[in-house]
C-alpha positions as CSV (number, residue, x, y, z in Angstrom):
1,X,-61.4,83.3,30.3
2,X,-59.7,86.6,31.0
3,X,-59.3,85.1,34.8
4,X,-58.0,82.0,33.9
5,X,-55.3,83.9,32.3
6,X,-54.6,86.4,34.7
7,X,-54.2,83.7,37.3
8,X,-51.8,81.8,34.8
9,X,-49.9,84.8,34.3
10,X,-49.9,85.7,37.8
11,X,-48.4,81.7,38.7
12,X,-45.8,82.0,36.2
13,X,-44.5,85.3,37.9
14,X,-44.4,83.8,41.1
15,X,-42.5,80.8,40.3
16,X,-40.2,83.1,37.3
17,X,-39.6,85.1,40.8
18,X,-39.2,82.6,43.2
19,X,-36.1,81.0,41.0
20,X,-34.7,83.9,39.9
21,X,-31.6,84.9,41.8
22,X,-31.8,87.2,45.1
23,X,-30.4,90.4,43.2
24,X,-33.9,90.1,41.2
25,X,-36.2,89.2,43.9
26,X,-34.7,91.4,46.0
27,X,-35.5,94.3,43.4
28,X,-39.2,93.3,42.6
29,X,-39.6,93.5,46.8
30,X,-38.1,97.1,46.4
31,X,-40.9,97.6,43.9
32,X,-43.8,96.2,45.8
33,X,-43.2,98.4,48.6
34,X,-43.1,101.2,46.8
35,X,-46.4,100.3,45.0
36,X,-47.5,100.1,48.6
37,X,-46.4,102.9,50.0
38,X,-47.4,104.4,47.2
39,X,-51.0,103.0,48.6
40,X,-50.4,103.9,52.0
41,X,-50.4,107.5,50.8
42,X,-53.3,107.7,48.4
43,X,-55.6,105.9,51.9
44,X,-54.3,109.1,54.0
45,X,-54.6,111.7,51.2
46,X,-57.4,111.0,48.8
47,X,-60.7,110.6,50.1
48,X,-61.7,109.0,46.5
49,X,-59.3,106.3,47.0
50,X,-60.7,105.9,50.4
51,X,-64.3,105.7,49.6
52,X,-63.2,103.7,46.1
53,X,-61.2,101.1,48.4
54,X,-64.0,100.8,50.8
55,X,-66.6,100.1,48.3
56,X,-64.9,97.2,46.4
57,X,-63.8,96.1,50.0
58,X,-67.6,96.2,50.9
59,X,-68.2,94.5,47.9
60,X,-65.8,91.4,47.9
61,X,-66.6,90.9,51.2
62,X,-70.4,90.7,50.4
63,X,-69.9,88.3,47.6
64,X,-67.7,86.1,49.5
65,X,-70.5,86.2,52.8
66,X,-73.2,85.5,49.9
67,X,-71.7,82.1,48.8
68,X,-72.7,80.6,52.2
């Protein structure tokens, strides 16, 4: 349930973003690549983030070889 509504939330941002006007979209691109960068830091700094990243990347990519 809480999926489904994540995913609905997550469709509705996409298309509010996609018809809002290129000031906006422009602006939430700013603040995706800082939220990346942001990211991009924590991977070369922080070996918890590095080992936490790796293990749900393990993980996922178990789960998805698993459905097979």
């Amino acid at each position: 349930m809480l999926m489904n509504q994540a995913m609905n939330l997550m469709e509705k941002l996409v298309n509010e973003i996609k018809e809002a006007p290129p000031e906006n979209r422009d602006h939430f691109m700013k603040i995706t690549l800082s939220f990346v960068e942001m990211g991009t830091e924590a991977l070369r700094t922080n070996p918890d983030f590095r080992k936490g990243l790796a293990q749900l990347v393990d993980r996922e990519l178990q789960a998805y070889l698993d459905k097979d």
